[in-house]
N, C-alpha and C positions, 0 to 999 in steps of 0.2 A: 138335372144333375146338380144336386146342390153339394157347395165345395166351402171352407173357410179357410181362415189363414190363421193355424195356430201356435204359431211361432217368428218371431222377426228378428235375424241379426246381421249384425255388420261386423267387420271384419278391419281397425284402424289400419292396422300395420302388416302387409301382404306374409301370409304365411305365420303368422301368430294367431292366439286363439280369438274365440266367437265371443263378440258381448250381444247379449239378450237384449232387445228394444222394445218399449210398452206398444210402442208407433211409429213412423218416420213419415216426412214430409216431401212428398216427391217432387221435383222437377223435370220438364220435360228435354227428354235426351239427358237426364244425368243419373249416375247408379246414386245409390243411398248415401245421404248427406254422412261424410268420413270416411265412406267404404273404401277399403285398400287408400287412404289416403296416403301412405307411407308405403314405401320399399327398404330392403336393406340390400343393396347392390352390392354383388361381389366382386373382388378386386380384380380391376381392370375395365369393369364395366362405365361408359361414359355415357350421360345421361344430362341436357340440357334443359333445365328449370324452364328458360325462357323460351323456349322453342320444343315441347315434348311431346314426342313420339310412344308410339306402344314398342312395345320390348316382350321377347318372349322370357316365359317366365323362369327359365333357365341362367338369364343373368343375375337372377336375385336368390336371395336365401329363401327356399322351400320346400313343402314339405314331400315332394314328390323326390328330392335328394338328403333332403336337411331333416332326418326324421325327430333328434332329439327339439325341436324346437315346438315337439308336442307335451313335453316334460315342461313347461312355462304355462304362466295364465297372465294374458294380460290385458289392462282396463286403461283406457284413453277419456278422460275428461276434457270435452272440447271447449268447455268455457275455462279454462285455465291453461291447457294445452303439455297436462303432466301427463305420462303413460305408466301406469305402475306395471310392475313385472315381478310375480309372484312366482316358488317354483317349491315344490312340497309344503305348502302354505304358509313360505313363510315371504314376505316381503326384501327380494334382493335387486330392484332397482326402484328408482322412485327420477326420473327427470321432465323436463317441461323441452319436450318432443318438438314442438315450434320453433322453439330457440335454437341456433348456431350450435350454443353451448350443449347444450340436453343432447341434439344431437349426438356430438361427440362422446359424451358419457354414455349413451346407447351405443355406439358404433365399438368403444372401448368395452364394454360389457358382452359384446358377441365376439368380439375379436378373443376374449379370452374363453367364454361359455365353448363355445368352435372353434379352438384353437387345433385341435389335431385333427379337424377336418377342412378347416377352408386357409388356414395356413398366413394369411393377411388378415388384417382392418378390413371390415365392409364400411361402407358408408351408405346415411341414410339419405335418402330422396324421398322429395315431394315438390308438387308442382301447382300455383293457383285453378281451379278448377280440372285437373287430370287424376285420374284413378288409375291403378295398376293393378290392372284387370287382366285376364287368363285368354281372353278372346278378343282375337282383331274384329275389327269389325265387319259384320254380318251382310252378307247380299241382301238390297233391298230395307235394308235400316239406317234411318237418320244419319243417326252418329254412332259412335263406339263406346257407349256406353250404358250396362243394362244390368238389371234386376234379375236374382236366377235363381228361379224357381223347382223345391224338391216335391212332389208327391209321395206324402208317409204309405200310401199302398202299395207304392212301387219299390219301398225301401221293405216293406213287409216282404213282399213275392218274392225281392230275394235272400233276407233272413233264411224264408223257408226253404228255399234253394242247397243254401250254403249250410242251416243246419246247427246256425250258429247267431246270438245277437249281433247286430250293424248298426253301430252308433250313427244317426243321421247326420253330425255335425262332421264325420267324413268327408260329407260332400260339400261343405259349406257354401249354403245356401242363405240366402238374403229372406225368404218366404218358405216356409215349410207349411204344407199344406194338407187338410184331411178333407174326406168326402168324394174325391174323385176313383173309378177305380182304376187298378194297379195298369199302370202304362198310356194308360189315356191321355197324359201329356204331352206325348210323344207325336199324336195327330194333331196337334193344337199349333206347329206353325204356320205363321198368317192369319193367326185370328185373336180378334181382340177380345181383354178380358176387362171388366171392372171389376175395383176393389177400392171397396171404402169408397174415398173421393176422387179416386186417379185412376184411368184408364191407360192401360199397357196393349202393346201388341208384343206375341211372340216371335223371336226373329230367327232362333233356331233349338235343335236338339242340345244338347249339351255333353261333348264326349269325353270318357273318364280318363284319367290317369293312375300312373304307379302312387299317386298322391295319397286315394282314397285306400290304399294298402294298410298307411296308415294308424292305429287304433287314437284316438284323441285322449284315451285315459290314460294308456300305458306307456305310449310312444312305441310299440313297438308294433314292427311289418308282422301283420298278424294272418292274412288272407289276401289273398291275388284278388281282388273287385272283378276288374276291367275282366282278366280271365272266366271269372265265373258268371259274369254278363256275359259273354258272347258264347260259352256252352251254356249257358241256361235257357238265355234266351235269346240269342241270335244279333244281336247286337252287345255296343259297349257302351251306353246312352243311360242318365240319371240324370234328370231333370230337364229345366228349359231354360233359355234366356230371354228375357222379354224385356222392350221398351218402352218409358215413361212416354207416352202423345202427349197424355193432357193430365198437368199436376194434378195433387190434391194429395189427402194426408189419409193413409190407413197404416190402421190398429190390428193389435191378437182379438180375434173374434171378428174381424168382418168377413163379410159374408163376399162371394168371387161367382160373378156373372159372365159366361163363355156366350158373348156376345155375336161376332160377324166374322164369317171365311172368307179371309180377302183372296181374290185370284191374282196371284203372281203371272 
């Protein structure tokens, strides 16, 4: 069953959009080097840098409540630490997201972009080696943090379902994947996979939200997902999450080895 990996992005600032990666450099037990490095927590929400915990993703600005914030594009340069934030292409923020300062000029530009929905100032969090990630962590997994995995088959079987095109960046996925067929992911917890130079284990299904409702181009709730998974086909599952074991660096074009069925 030959599979590749023909797509990889990461995702800086939790709930803002996908930047496209040639490759990324794995470490084991960490998701993708910047993925969800940033939150923007909403008001009231407390969150300690020095001691950080997973949070459900209901405390921060998202896109399963927050749909205009699919109306933005935005690009995180991690050697300078600027986030630019485009929105009908034109460039309406430009700060250095690391900084104290950047922060707040971020936190000030949602406060107004969502002023007549979130009513206060968010502020922005991040944390030295913490991701803010969508999934506590998993029975039988290292640590709490992983790689998550779409099959473009599975994203096809329900196009044809639904009748209608399904932007894959919906589901925003770290690995977008061809060659497997449609649902075949879905058996793959417990079993390892390589890719490129780094071997992952899957640690579970991956189930959907009002998130993927969605459109990434229009910002608008265009289609119930979750709904039309579970009358089509019997669940509400798009993708997988899987674990870094053993680093190493994969690329667009490498080739994915479904290796060994661990017994739980």
């Amino acid at each position: 069953m030959s599979a590749e990996v023909v797509r990889i992005c990461r995702y800086p600032v939790k709930g803002l959009s996908a930047e496209d990666l040639p490759g990324a450099d794995l470490d084991a037990g960490k998701a993708i080097p910047h993925d969800r490095r940033f939150a923007l927590a909403r008001p009231g929400t407390e969150f300690d840098p020095a001691n950080p915990e997973w949070m459900p993703k209901t405390r921060f600005l998202m896109l399963m409540r927050d749909e205009e914030l699919a109306q933005l594009r935005s690009r995180f340069d991690e050697h300078n630490g600027y986030l630019t934030i485009a929105r009908d292409g034109r460039t309406v923020l430009r700060a250095r997201i690391s900084d104290p300062e950047g922060k707040e000029e971020l936190a000030d530009f949602f406060a107004m972009f969502m002023r007549n929905t979130i009513g206060e100032k968010p502020h922005v969090v991040e944390a030295p080696g913490h991701t803010f990630a969508d999934a506590e962590r998993r029975p039988h997994a290292a640590t709490g943090q992983y790689v998550s995995i779409v099959n473009l088959s599975s994203v096809r079987a329900l196009e044809a379902f639904v009748g209608m095109a399904v932007d894959p960046l919906r589901f925003r996925a770290n690995f977008y994947v061809e060659g497997w067929p449609a649902w075949r992911e879905l058996d793959m917890v417990g079993s390892d996979l390589a890719i490129g130079e780094a071997r992952l284990r899957v640690v579970s299904r991956i189930k959907r939200c009002a998130a993927t409702e969605v459109n990434p181009t229009t910002a608008e709730r265009d289609v119930n997902i979750p709904k039309k998974l579970q009358v089509g086909f019997g669940h509400v599952f798009m993708g997988i999450y899987a674990e870094v074991i053993a680093p190493g660096r994969v690329e667009v074009g490498d080739r994915i080895r479904h290796e060994t069925q661990i017994a739980h």
